[in-house]
N, C-alpha and C positions, 0 to 999 in steps of 0.2 A: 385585336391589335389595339396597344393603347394609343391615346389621341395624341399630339405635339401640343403644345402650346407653349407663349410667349416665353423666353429666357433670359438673364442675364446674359449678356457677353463672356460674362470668365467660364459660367456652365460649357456651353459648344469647344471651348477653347481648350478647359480641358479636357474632354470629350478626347478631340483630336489630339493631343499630346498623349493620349493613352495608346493611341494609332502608330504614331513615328510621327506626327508631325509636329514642325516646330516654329515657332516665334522667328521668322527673319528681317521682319520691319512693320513699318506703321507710315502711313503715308495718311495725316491728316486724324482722322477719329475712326478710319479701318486698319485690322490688323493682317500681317500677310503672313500668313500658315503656311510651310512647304516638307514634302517630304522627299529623300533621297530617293530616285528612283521613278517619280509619278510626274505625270508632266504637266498638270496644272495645278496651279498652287490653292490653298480655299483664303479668301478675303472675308473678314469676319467683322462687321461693323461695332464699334466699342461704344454699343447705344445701351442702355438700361435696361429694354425690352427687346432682342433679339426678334423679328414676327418667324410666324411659323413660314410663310413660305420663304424664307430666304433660311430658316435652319433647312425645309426638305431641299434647297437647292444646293446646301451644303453635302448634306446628306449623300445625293446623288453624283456629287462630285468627287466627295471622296469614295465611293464607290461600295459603300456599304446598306445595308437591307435597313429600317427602322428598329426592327427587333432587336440588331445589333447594337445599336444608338443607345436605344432605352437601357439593354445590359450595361453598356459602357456609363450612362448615367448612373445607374444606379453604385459605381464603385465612386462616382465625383463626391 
């Protein structure tokens, strides 16, 4: 399994737009991600370094495995 580490903001964001989800605001320097159908939206802070535990907690919210993450990185 490979390891997480630190990310920019736009990486995870488009991560999640490869998913269905999408840009529906910004309140302050977090962005709010939502997709049709899923009933919690992911909050994505527009910090320079993303830390790893707030990417696995994204992770786990959107509802997908790490292995997934890493494939969908690898198309960003």
């Amino acid at each position: 399994m490979s390891r997480l580490t630190p990310l920019h903001w736009r990486t995870p964001v488009r991560v999640f737009e490869q998913l269905g989800y999408r840009w529906t605001g910004q309140r302050g320097s977090h962005i709010k991600l939502e997709k049709p159908g899923t009933a919690r939206p992911l909050i994505v802070p527009r910090y320079t370094e993303v830390g790893v535990g707030v990417i696995a907690a994204l992770i786990r919210t959107a509802g997908i495995t790490r292995e997934g993450f890493f494939a969908l990185l690898t198309n960003c």
